[in-house]
LOLUM-297274 format. One record per residue (C-alpha): x, y, z; residue number from 1. Coordinates in Angstrom, 2 decimals. Layout:
N
      c1      c2      c3   i
       X       Y       Z NUM
...
//
This chain:
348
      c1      c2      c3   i
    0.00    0.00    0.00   1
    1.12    3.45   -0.41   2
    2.64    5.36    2.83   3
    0.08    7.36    4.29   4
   -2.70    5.33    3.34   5
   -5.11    4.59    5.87   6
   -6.40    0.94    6.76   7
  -10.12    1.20    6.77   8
  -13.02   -1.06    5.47   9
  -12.80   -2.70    2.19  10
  -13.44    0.65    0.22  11
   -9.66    0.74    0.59  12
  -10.16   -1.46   -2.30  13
  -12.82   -0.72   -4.66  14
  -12.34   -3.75   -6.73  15
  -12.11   -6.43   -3.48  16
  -14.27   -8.87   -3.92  17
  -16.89   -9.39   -1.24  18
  -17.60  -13.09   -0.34  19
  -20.15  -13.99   -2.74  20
  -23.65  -15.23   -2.15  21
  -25.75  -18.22   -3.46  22
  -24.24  -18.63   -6.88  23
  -26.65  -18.00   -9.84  24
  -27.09  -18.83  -13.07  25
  -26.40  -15.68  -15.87  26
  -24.36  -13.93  -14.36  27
  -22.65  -13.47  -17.84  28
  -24.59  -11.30  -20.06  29
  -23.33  -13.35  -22.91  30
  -25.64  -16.41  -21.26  31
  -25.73  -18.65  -18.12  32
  -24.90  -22.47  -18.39  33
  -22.96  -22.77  -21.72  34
  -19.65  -24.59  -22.40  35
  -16.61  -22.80  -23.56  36
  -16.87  -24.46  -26.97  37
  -21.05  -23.17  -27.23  38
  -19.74  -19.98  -25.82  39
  -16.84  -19.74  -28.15  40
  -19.34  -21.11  -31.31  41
  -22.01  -18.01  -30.56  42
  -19.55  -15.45  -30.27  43
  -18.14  -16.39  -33.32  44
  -21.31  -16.54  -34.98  45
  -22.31  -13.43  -33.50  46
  -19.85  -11.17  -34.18  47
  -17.82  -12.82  -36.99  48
  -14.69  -12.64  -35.14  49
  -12.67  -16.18  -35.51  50
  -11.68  -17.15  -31.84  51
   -9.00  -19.75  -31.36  52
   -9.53  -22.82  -29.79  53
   -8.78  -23.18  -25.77  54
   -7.57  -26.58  -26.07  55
   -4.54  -28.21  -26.94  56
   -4.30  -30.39  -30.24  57
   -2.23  -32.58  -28.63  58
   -3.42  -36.35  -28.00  59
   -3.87  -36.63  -24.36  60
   -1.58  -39.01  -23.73  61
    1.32  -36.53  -24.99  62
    1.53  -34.79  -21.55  63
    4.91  -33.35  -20.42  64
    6.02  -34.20  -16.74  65
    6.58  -31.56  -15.18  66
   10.49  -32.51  -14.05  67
   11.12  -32.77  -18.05  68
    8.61  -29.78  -18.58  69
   10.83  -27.27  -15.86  70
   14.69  -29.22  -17.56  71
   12.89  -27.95  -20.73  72
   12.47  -24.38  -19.77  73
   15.56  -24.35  -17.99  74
   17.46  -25.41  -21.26  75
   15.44  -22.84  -23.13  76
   16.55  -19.92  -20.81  77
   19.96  -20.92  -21.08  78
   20.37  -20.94  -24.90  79
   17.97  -17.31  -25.18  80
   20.53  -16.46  -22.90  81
   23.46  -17.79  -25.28  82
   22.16  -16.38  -27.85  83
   21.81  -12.19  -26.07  84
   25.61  -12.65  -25.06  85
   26.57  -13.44  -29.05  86
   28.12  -17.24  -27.91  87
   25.93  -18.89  -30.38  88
   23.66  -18.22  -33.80  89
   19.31  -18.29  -33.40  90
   19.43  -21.05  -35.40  91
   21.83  -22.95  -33.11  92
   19.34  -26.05  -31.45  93
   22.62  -27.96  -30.38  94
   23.10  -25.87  -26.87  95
   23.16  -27.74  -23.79  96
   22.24  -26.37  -20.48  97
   24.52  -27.25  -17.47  98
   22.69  -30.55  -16.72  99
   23.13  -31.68  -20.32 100
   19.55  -31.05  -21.48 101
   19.15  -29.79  -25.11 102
   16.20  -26.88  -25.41 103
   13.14  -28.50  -27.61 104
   10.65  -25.43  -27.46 105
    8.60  -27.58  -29.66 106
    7.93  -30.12  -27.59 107
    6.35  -27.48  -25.26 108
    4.45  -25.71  -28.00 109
    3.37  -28.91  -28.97 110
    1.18  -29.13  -26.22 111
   -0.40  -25.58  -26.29 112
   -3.75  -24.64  -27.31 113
   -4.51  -22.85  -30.58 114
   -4.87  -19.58  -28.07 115
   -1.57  -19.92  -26.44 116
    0.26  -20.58  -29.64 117
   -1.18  -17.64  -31.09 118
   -0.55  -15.45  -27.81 119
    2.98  -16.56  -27.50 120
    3.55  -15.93  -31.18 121
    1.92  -12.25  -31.46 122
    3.55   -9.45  -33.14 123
    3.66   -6.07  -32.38 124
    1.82   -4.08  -35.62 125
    1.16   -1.21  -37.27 126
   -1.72    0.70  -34.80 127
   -2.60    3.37  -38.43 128
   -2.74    0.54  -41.12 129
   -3.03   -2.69  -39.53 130
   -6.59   -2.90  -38.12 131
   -9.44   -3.24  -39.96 132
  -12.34   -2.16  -37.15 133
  -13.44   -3.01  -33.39 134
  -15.64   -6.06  -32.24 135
  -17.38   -5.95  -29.17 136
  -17.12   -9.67  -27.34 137
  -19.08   -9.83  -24.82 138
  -19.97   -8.54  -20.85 139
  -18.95  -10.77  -18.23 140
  -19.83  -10.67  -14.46 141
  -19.13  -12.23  -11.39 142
  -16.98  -15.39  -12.04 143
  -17.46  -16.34  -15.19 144
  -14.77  -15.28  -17.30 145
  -13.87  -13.58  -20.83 146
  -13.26  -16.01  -23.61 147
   -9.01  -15.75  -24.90 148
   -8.79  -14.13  -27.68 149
   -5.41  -15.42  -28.31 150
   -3.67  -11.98  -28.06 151
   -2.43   -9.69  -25.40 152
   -4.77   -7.54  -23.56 153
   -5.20   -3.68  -22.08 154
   -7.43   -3.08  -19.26 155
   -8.81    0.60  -18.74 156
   -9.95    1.03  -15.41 157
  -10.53    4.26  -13.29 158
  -13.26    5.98  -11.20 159
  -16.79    6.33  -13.23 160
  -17.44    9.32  -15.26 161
  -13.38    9.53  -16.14 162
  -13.71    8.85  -19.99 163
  -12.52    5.40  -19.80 164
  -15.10    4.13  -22.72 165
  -14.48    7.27  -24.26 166
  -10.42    6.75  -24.67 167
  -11.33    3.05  -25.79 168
  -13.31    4.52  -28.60 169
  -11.06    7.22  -29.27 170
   -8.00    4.85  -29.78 171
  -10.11    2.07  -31.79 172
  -11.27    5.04  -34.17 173
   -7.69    6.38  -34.64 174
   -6.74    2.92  -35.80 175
   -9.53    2.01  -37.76 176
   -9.64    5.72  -39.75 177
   -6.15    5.69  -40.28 178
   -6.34    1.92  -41.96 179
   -9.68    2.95  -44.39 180
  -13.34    2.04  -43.93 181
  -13.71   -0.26  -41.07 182
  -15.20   -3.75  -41.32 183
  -16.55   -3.68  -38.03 184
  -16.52   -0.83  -35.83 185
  -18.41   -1.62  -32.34 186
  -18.63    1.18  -29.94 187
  -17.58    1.68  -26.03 188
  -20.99    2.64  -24.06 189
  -20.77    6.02  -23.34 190
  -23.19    7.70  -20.77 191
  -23.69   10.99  -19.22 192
  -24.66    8.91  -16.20 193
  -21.73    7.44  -13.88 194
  -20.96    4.20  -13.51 195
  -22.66    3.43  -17.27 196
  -20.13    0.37  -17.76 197
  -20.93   -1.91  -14.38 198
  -19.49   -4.83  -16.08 199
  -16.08   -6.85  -17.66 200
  -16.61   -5.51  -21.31 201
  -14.16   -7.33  -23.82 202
  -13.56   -5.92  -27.19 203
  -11.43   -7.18  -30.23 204
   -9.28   -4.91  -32.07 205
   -9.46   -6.60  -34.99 206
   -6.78   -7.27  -38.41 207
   -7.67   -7.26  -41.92 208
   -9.22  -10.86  -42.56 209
   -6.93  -12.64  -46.01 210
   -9.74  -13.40  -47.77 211
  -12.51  -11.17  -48.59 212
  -15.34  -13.26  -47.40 213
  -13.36  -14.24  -44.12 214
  -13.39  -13.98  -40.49 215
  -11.44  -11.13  -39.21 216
   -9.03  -12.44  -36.32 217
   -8.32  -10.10  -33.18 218
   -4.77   -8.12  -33.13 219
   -4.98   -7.04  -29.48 220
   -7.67   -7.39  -26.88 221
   -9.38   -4.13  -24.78 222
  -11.05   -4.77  -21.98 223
  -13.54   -2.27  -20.72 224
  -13.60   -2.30  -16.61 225
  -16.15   -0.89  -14.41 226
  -15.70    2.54  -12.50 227
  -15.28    2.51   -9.18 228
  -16.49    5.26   -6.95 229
  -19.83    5.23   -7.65 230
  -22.72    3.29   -5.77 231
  -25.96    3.31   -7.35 232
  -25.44    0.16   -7.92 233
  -27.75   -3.01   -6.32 234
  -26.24   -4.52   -3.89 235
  -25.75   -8.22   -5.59 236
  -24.74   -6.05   -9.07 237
  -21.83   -4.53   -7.12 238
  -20.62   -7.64   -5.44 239
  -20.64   -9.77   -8.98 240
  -19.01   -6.75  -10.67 241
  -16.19   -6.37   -7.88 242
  -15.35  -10.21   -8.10 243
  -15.78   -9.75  -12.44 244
  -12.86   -6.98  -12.00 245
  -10.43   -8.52   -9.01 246
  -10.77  -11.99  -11.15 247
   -9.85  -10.40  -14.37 248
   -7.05   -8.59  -13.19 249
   -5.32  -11.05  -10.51 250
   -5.99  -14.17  -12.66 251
   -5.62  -12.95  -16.92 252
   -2.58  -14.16  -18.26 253
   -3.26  -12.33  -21.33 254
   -3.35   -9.05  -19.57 255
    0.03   -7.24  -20.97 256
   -0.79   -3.56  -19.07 257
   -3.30   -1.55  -16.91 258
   -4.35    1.95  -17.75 259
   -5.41    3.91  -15.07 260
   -7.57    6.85  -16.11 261
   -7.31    9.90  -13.70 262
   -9.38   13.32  -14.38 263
   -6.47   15.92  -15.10 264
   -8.91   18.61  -13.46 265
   -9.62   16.79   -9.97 266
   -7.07   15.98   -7.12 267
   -7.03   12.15   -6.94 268
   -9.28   10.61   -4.51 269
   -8.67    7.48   -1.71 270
  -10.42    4.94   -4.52 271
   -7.76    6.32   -6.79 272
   -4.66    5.44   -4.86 273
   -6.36    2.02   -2.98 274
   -6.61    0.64   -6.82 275
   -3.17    2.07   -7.79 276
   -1.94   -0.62   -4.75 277
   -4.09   -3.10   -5.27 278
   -2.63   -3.34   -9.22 279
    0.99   -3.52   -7.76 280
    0.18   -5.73   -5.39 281
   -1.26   -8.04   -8.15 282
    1.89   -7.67   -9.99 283
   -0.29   -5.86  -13.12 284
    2.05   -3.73  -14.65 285
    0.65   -0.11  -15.01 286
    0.51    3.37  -16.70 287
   -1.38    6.30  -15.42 288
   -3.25    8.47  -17.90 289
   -4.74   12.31  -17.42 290
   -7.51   12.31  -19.18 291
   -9.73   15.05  -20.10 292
   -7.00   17.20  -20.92 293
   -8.69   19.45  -23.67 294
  -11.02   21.10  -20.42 295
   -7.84   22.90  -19.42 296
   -5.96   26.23  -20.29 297
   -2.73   25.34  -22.30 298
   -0.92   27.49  -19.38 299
   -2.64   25.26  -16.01 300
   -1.66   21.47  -17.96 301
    1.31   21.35  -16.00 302
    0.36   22.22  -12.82 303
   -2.39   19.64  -13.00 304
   -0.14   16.72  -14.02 305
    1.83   17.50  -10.89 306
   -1.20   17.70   -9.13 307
   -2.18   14.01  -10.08 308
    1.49   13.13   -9.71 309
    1.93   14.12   -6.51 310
   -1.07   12.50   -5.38 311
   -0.69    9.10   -6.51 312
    3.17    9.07   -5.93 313
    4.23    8.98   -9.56 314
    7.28    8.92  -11.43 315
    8.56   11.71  -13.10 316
    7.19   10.64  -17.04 317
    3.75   10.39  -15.60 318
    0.78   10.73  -15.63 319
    0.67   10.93  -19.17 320
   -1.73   13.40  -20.63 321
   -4.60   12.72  -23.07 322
   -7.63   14.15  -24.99 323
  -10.19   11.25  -26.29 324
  -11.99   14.84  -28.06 325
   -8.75   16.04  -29.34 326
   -6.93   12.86  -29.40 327
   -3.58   14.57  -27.70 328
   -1.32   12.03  -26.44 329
   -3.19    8.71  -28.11 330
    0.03    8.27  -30.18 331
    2.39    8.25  -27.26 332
   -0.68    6.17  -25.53 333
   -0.34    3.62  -28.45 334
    3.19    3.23  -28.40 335
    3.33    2.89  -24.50 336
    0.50   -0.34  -25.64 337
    2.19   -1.95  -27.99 338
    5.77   -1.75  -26.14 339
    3.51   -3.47  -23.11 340
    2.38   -5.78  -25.33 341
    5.73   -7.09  -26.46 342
    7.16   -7.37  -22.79 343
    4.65   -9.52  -22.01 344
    4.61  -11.93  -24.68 345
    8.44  -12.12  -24.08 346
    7.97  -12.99  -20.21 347
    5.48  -15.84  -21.70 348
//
């Protein structure tokens, strides 16, 4: 937690999970009671995104132990390692590690689903040309979780009312513009009333599909989080979209960075720094973003940014600032993604 910070109830966390009640059935908006595959089948159908398969290809009698699976990585580390220093060639499968073992990635990948190949395999791209419009995915609450898209993911999370759909849109329409007339161009919900998202909203940015008449497959995954801060929510709504958002952040492998979204004009509030902790306590690497930056005179920006800086204990090269009306700093914002993108496919 961050020094100073008080130890009160669980508001010091807007996104703790309280212990849930009776479970029930439909708590996804996407539908209650489905398998993965169904799930997978209608979303497809639905939105003609093509979503790659959870499970491994592998016959299931081709299972890795797990002292040959952790000799495996161990020999792989070693020769990525080799191969930084200069002491051998990319191409160069004959390096040992110290016990002896020869790396065999393939053996590994062998076993991974369709979605983890393609996760572990994504390349950074192009954020003007490359995409070829926006599919929305689905809402998901309590614990029932997002489908994998196969490709890294950015979170946008921040107290209601902040602009956090509004960004989203901003940085989808930037992309798809920039690459001509979008295929598919679904749209963050954006109300004048707070707290308008109060679910797990998953949306595919998606590439240009290779044939004409084919599926477009998802480039990077944004993920839509509900605002904290605001309770005019039911009581059962809030629990099963507090456990939706601590799930999705403390469990998704594919998630590569959090953006938290902080209103340039306002001094940043208890929720703001309790979910700033709770993220580095979950390990979720993290940017924070001044948004609504266009409401300001050119000559109070600065003092603002230190304002927000100051409050949430900030390095020096942040917040950064951005406009989703004016669309300052969504460059920067896009480079910032894709470079977070990249690290975490490399840690995979």
């Amino acid at each position: 937690m961050l020094s100073g910070q008080k130890k009160k109830k669980k508001k010091n966390n807007p996104y703790a999970a309280a212990k849930p009640g009776k479970k029930k059935k439909g708590n996804n908006k996407t539908g209650g009671g489905e398998s993965p595959k169904q799930k997978s089948n209608d979303i497809a159908a639905r939105t003609g995104v093509a979503l790659p398969s959870a499970k491994s290809n592998a016959p299931p009698w081709k299972v890795m132990s797990s002292n040959d699976a952790k000799k495996n990585v161990k020999a792989e580390i070693e020769r990525r390692g080799s191969i930084k220093r200069g002491e051998v060639s990319a191409t160069d499968a004959s390096v040992l590690s110290s016990d002896g073992t020869k790396a065999d990635a393939s053996k590994s990948n062998r076993l991974l689903s369709d979605a983890d190949r393609s996760l572990v395999s994504w390349k950074r791209f192009n954020y003007e040309t490359t995409p070829s419009g926006v599919a929305y995915i689905g809402s998901f609450l309590g614990k029932q979780s997002p489908p994998s898209l196969g490709v890294p993911e950015i979170a946008f999370l921040g107290r209601s009312n902040v602009g956090k759909s509004s960004l989203l849109n901003k940085l989808s329409d930037f992309s798809t513009k920039k690459g001509g007339a979008a295929k598919k161009n679904d749209r963050a919900r954006v109300g004048k009333t707070p707290g308008a998202t109060a679910s797990v909203n998953l949306y595919a940015l998606l590439g240009k599909p290779k044939r004409v008449s084919g599926d477009a497959k998802p480039i990077l995954g944004l993920v839509d989080l509900p605002g904290f801060g605001y309770a005019k929510l039911g009581k059962e709504l809030k629990q099963n979209v507090e456990v939706a958002a601590e799930r999705y952040l403390g469990r998704r492998r594919e998630l590569a960075l959090g953006v938290l979204l902080v209103d340039a004009r306002r001094v940043p509030s208890d929720d703001d720094r309790a979910v700033l902790a709770a993220l580095y306590d979950m390990g979720v690497p993290l940017v924070a973003v001044a948004t609504k930056i266009d409401k300001i005179n050119a000559a109070d920006v600065e003092k603002s940014l230190e304002t927000v800086r100051d409050g949430l204990g900030l390095p020096d090269n942040q917040p950064l600032a951005v406009s989703s009306v004016t669309g300052v700093g969504t460059r920067e914002l896009w480079r910032i993604l894709l470079d977070a993108c990249e690290t975490r496919v490399e840690e995979l």
